[in-house]
PAFIGU-98755 format. One line per field, with one value per residue (C-alpha): x, y, z; residue in one letter; residue number from 1. Coordinates in Angstrom, 2 decimals. Example, Ala and Ser with C-alpha at 12.3 -4.5 7.8 and 13.67 -1.06 7.14 Angstrom:
BEGIN
x: c(12.30, 13.67)
y: c(-4.50, -1.06)
z: c(7.80, 7.14)
dolo: c(a, s)
palo: c(1, 2)
//
This chain:
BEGIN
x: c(0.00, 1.39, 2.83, 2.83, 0.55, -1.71, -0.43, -1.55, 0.08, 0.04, 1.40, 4.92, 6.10, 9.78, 10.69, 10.84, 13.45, 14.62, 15.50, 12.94, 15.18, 15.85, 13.70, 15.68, 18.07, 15.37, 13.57, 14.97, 13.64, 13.68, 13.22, 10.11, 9.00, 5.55, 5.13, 3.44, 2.04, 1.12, -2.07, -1.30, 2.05, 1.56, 5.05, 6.19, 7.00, 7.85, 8.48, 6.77, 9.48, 7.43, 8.82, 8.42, 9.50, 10.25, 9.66, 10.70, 10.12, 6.79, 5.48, 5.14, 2.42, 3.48, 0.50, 2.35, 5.79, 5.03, 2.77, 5.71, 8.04, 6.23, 5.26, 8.91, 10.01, 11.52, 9.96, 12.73, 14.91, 13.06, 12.49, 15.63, 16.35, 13.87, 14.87, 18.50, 17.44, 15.20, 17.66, 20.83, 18.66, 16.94, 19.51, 19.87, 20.91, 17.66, 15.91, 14.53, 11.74, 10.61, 11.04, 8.54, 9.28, 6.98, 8.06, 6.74, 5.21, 6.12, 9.77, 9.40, 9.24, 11.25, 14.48, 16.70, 18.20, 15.75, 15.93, 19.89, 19.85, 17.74, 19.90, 23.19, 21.56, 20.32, 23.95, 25.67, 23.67, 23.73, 20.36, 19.48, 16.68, 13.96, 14.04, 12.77, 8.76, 8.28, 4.70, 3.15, 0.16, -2.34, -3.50, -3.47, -0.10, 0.77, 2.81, 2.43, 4.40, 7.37, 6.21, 5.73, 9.06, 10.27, 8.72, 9.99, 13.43, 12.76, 11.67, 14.45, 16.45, 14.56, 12.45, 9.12, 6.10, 3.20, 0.01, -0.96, -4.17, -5.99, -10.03, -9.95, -9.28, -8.35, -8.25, -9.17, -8.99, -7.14, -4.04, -3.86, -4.27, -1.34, 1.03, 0.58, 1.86, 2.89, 1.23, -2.13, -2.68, -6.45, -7.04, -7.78, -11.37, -12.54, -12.30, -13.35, -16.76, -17.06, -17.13, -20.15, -21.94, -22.61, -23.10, -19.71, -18.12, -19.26, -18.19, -15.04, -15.06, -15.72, -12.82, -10.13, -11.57, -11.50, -7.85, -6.21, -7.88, -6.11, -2.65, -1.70, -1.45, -3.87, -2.36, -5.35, -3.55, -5.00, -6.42, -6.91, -9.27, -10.70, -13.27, -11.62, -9.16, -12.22, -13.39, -9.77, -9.65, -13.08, -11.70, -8.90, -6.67, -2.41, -1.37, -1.95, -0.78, -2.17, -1.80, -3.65, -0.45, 1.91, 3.02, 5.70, 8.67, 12.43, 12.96, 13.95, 13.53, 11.51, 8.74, 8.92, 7.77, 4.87, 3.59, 3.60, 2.19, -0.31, -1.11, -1.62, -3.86, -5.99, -6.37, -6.84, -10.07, -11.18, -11.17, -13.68, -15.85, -16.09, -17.01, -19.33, -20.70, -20.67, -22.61, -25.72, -26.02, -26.64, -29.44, -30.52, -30.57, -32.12, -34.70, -35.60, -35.94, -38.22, -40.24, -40.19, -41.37, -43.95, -45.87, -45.77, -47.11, -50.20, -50.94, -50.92, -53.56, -55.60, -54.35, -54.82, -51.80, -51.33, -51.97, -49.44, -46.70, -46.94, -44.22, -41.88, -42.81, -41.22, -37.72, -35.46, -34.65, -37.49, -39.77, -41.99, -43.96, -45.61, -46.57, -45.77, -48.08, -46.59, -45.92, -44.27, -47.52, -47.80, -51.11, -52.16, -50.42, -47.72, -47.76, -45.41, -44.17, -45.60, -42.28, -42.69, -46.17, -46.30, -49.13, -49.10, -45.81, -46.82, -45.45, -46.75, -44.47, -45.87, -49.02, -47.83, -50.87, -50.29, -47.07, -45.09, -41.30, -40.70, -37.78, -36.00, -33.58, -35.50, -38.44, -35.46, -34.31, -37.31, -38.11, -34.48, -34.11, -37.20, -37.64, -35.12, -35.23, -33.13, -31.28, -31.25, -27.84, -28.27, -30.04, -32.21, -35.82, -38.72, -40.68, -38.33, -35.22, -33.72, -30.52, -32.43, -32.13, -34.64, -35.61, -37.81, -39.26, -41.79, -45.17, -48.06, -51.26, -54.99, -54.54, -51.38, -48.21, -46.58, -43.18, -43.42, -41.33, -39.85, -38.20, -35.05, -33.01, -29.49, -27.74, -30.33, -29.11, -25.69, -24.80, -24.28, -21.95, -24.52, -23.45, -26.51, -25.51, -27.02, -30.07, -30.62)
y: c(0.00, 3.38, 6.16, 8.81, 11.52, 13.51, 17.13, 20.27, 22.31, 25.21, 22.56, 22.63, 26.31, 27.48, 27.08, 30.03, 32.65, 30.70, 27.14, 23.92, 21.37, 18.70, 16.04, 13.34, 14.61, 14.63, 11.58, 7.77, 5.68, 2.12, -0.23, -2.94, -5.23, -6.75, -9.88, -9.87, -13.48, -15.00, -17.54, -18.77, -19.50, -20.53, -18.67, -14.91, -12.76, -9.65, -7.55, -3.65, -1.58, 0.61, 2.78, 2.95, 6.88, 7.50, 10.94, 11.70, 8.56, 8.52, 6.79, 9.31, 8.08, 8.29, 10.70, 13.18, 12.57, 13.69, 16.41, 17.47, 17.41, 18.88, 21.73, 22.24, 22.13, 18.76, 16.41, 15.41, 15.20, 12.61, 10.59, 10.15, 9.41, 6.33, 5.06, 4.62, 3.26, 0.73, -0.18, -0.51, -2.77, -5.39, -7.99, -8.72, -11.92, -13.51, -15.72, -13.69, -11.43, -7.95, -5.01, -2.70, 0.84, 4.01, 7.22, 10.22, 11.63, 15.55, 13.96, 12.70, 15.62, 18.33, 16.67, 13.60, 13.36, 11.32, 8.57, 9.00, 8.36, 5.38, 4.00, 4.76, 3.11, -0.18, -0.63, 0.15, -3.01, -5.00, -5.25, -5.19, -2.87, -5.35, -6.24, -3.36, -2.19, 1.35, 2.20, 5.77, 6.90, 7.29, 10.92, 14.01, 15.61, 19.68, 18.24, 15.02, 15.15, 15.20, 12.45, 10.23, 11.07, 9.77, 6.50, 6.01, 6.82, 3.99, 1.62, 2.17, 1.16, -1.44, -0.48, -1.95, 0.47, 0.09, 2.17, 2.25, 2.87, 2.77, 3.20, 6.54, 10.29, 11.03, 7.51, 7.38, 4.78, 7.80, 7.91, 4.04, 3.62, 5.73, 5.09, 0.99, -0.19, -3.77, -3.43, -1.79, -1.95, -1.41, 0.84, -1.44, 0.31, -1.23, -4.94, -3.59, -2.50, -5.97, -7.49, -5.37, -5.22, -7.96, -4.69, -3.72, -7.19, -7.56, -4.03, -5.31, -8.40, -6.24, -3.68, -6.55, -8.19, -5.09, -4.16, -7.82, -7.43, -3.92, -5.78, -5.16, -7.62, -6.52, -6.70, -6.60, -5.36, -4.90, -8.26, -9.13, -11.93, -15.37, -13.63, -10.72, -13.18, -15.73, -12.44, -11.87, -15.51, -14.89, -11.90, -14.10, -11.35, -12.01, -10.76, -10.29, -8.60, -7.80, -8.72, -12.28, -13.21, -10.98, -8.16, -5.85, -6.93, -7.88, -9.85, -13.55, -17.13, -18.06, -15.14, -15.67, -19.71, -18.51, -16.15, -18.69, -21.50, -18.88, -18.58, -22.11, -22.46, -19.38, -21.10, -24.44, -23.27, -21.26, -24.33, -26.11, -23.41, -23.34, -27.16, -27.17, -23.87, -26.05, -28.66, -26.24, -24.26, -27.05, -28.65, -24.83, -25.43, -28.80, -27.46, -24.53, -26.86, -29.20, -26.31, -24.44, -27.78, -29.34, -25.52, -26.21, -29.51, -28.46, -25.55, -28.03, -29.94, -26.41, -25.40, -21.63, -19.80, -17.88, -21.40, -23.22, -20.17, -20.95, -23.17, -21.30, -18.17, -19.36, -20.54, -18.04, -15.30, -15.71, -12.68, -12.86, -15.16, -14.39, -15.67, -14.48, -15.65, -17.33, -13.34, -12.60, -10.83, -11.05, -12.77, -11.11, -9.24, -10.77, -13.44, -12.33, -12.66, -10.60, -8.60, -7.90, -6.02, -2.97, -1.70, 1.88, 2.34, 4.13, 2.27, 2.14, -0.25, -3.20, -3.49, -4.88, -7.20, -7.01, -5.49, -7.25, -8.75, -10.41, -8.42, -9.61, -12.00, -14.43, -14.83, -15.53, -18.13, -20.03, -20.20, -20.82, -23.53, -25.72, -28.22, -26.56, -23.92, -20.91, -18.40, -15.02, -12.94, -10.04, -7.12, -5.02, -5.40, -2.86, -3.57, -2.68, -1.73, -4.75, -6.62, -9.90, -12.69, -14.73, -18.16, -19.22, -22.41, -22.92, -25.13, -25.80, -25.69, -25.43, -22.12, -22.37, -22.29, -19.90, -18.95, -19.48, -16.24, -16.59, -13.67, -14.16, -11.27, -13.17, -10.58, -12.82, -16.18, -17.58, -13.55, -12.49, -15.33, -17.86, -18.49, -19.11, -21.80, -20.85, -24.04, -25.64)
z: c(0.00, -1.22, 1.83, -1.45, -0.40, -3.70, -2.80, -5.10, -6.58, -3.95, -1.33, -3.22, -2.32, -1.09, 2.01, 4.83, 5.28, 8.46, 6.68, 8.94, 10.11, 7.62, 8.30, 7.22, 10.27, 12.54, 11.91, 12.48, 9.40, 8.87, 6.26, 6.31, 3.29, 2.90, 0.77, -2.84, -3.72, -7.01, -6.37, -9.62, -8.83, -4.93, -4.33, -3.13, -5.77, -4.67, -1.44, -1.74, 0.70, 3.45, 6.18, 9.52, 11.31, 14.79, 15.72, 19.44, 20.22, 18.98, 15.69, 12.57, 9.68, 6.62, 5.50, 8.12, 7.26, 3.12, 4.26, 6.50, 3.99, 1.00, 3.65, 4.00, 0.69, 1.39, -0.47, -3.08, -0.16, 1.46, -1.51, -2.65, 1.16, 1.69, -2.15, -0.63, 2.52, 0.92, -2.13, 1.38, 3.14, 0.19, -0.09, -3.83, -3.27, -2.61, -4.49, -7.84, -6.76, -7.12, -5.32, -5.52, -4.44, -4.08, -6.14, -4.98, -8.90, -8.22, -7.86, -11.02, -13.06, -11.66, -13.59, -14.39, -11.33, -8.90, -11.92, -12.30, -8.27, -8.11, -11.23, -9.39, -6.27, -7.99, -9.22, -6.28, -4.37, -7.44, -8.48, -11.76, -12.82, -14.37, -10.41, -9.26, -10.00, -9.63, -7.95, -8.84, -7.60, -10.56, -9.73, -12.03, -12.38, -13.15, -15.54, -17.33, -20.20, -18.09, -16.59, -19.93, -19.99, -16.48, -17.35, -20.87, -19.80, -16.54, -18.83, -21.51, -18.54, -17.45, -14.71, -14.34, -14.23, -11.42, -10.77, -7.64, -5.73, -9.10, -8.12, -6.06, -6.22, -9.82, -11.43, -15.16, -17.98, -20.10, -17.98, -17.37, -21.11, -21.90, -18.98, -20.15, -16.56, -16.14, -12.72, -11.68, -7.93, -7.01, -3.75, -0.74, -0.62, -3.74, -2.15, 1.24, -0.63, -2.64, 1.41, 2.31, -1.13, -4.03, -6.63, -5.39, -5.76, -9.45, -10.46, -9.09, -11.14, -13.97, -13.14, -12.84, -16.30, -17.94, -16.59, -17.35, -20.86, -21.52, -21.37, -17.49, -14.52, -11.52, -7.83, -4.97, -1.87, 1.70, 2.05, 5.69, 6.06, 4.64, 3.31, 0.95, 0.23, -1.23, -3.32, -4.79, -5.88, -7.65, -9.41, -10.84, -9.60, -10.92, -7.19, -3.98, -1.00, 3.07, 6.34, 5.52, 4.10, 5.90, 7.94, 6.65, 8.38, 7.67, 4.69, 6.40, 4.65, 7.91, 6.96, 3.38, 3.89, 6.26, 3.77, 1.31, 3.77, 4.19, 0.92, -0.08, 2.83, 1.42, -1.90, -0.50, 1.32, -1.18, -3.44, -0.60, -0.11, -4.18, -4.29, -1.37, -3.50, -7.00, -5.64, -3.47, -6.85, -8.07, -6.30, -6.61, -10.47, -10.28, -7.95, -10.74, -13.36, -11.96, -10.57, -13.52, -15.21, -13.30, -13.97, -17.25, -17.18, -14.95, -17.24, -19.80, -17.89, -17.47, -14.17, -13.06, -14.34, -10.61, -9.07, -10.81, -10.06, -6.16, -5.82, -7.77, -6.65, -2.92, -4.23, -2.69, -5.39, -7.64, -7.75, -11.01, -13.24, -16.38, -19.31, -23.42, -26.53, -29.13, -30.46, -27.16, -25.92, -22.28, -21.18, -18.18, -15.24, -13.49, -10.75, -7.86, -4.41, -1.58, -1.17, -5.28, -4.67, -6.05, -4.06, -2.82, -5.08, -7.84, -11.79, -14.94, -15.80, -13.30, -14.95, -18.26, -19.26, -23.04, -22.75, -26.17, -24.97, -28.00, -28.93, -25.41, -25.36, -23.19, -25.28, -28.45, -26.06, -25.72, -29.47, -30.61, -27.51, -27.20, -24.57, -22.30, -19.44, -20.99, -18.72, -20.17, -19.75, -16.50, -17.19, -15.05, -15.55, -15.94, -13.09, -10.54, -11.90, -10.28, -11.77, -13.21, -14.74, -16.88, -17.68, -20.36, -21.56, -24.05, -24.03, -25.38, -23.69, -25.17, -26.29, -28.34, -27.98, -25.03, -23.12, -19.92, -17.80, -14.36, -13.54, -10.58, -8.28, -8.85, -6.01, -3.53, -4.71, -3.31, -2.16, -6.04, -6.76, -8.61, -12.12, -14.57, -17.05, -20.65, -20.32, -17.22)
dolo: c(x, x, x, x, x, x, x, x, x, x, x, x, x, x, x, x, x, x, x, x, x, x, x, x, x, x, x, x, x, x, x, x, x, x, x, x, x, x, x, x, x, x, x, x, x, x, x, x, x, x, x, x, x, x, x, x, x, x, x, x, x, x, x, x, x, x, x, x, x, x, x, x, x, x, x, x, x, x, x, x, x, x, x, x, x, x, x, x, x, x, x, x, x, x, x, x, x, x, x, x, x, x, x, x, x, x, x, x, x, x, x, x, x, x, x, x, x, x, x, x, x, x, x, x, x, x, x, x, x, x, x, x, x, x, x, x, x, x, x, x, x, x, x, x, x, x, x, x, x, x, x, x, x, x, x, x, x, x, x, x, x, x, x, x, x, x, x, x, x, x, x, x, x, x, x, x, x, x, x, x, x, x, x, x, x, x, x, x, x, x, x, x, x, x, x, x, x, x, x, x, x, x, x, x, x, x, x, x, x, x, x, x, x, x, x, x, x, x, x, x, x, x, x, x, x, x, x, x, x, x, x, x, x, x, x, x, x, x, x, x, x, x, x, x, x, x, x, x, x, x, x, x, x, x, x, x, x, x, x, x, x, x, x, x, x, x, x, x, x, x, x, x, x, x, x, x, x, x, x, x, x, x, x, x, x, x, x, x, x, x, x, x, x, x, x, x, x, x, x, x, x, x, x, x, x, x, x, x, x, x, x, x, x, x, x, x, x, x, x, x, x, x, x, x, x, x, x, x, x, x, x, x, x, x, x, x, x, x, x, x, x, x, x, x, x, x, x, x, x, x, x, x, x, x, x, x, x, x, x, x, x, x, x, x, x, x, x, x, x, x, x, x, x, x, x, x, x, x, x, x, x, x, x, x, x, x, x, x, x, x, x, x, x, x, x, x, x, x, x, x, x, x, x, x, x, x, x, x, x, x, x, x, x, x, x, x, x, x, x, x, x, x, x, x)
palo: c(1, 2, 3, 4, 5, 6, 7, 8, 9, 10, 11, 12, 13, 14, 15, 16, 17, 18, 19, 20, 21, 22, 23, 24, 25, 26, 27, 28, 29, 30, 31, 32, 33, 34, 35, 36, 37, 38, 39, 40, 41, 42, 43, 44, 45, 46, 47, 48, 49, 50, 51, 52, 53, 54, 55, 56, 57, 58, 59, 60, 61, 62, 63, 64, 65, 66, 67, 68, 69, 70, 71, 72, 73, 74, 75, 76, 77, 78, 79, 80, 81, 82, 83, 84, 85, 86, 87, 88, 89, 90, 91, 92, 93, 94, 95, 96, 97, 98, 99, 100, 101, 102, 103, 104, 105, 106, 107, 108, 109, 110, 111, 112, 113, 114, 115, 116, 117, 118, 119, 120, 121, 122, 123, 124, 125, 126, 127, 128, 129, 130, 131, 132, 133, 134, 135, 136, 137, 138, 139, 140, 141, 142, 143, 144, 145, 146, 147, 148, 149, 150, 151, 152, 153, 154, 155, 156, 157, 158, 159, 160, 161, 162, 163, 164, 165, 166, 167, 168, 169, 170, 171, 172, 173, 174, 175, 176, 177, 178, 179, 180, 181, 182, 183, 184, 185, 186, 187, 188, 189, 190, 191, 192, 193, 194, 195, 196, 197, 198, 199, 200, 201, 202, 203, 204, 205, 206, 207, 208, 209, 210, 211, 212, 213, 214, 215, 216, 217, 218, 219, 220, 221, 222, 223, 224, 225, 226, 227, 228, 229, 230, 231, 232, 233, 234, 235, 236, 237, 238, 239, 240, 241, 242, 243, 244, 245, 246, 247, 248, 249, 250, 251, 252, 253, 254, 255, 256, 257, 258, 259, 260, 261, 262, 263, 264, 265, 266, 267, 268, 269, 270, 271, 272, 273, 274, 275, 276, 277, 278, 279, 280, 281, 282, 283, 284, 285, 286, 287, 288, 289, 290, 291, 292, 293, 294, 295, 296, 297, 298, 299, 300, 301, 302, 303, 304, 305, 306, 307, 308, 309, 310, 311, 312, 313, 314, 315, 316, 317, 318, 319, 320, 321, 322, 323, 324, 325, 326, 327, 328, 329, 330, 331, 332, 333, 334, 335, 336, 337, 338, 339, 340, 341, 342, 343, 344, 345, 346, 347, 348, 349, 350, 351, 352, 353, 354, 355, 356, 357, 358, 359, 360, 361, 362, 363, 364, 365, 366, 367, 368, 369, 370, 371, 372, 373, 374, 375, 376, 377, 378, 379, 380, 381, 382, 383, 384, 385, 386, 387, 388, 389, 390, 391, 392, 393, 394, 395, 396, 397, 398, 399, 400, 401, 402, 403, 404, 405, 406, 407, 408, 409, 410, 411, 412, 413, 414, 415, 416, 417, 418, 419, 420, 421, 422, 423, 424)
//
């Protein structure tokens, strides 16, 4: 997790007449690393460097400590200080890993020197530059173009490019498009939301898809329990980092084989809660279908429509029945659970006896798919403006032929995580 604090521009001024103490003097720093783990892999691979600041004799966060020193004027001082301290104190002998290592961005673009340093830095301890991933907060700069130019001279040197805390403040698809980082490291709050919220979790999903399609690996940091860790795995994430698998620490083969110990035992229970979930979405599916069914063999036998939709209409997550013409014209209103009554709410939309759906995908389904239960993709119904997903079957009953509609919340079903095969 990133120490770089977002200044503006007003927060960079000159000094005072009467120069502050330097802060570097004034401040005892030291070097801690926190594990990065592939899930893939099963293995560490790659420590980010943090600091810890003792400040007469009292602790100093690092949001104080960069406020501090831009207030001061100090700020380039300070970076280049923790770069050397980190680079003095990562033994390059270890087993091939990364080091990842926050750069302040206004440091960036002032001039060549903070690069020249870091380069001068990396050789003096031996450590080749593809080693080392450099993490910059994805927030608006005064002046990007000089940093495009930071990171095309890193990379022409080898230096791998991270963004980190991608999701908050000034994050935009623009900038991560054109920076191209091999790294994108969402902000902690992102998977903290996807705990408390299933709409969260899937915009998630969708955010890791979309980044791992753009060309960049996606690092979820801040994981501290079994279940963010579970919601990681989901997201098929490249890397991972929190206090799950470790606290930031010295760098010691003892605290590297817990982290990964820890790790394995992460993605060993995820894999049992995801067969114990395979097999009660199942029986979920099974039970649908032979609902689902056994309605459309009593309305075959001339059954009350809202009669036959009982049953179904109590399987958790199912809200609406209804049933479509061979047109897609909806005979009569819908059939619904109690919690789906629209009374006293005023819409239109609920009453849609006659209402014609056969340009939706569901009613498609039925006609293209006969004698199966068809799931329809997501999409948020009329109604109630509810995420939803539909299954259709056809049937014929002494009328004609019809579609039979059941209408299910998915964010109800297995908390969000149910995945509806394309027939049942």
């Amino acid at each position: 997790m990133s120490s770089v604090v977002r200044f503006s521009r007003q927060s960079h001024r000159p000094g005072p007449e009467e120069p502050e103490p330097a802060i570097i003097d004034s401040h005892h720093f030291r070097s801690v690393y926190q594990p990065i783990v592939s899930p893939t892999h099963q293995k560490l691979v790659g420590y980010e460097a943090l600091t810890r600041v003792i400040h007469n004799q009292q602790s100093v966060s690092p949001v104080d400590l960069f406020k501090a020193a831009s207030d001061r004027g100090q700020l380039a001082e300070l970076d280049r200080h923790l770069l050397s301290l980190h680079l003095d104190s990562f033994s390059a002998a270890l087993s091939p890993v990364w080091l990842f290592l926050n750069i302040e961005p206004h440091t960036c673009v002032t001039d060549d020197s903070p690069l020249d340093h870091l380069i001068g830095l990396c050789r003096k301890n031996g450590l080749a530059p593809d080693r080392v991933v450099l993490e910059l907060v994805e927030t608006a700069t005064d002046d990007p173009g000089r940093l495009m130019e930071f990171i095309h001279r890193a990379r022409s040197y080898g230096f791998q490019i991270a963004i980190d805390d991608f999701g908050q403040g000034d994050s935009n698809f623009e900038r991560l498009w054109l920076i191209n980082p091999m790294i994108v490291k969402l902000d902690r709050t992102l998977l903290v939301n996807a705990e408390k919220n299933s709409r969260a979790r899937l915009l998630l999903e969708s955010l890791v898809r979309m980044i791992r399609e753009s060309g960049s690996l996606v690092l979820l940091e801040g994981i501290e329990n079994g279940t963010q860790a579970r919601i990681a795995l989901d997201t098929e994430a490249d890397l991972l980092q929190g206090f799950l698998f470790a606290h930031p620490g010295h760098i010691e083969q003892d605290s590297r084989s817990k982290a990964e110990r820890r790790l394995q035992a992460v993605v060993t229970d995820s894999r049992e809660w995801s067969l114990q979930d395979s097999q009660d979405q199942g029986d979920y599916l099974k039970l649908l279908r032979y609902e689902i069914l056994d309605a459309c063999h009593e309305m075959m036998r001339g059954l009350p429509f809202r009669q036959v939709c009982q049953r179904l209409l109590q399987i958790n997550g199912v809200k609406r029945c209804f049933l479509l013409d061979h047109n897609g014209v909806q005979q009569g209103n819908l059939a619904h659970t109690p919690t789906g009554d629209q009374t006293g709410r005023f819409n239109p939309l609920y009453q849609s006896a006659g209402a014609s759906w056969a340009h939706r995908e569901y009613f498609r389904n039925a006609l293209e798919r006969p004698n199966h239960v068809n799931s329809s993709r997501p999409y948020v119904a009329l109604p109630d403006a509810r995420r939803t997903i539909t299954l259709s079957t056809g049937l014929r009953i002494p009328d004609g032929q019809h579609v039979l509609c059941v209408d299910i919340h998915p964010d109800e079903v297995f908390a969000g995580k149910m995945v509806f095969p394309t027939t049942l």
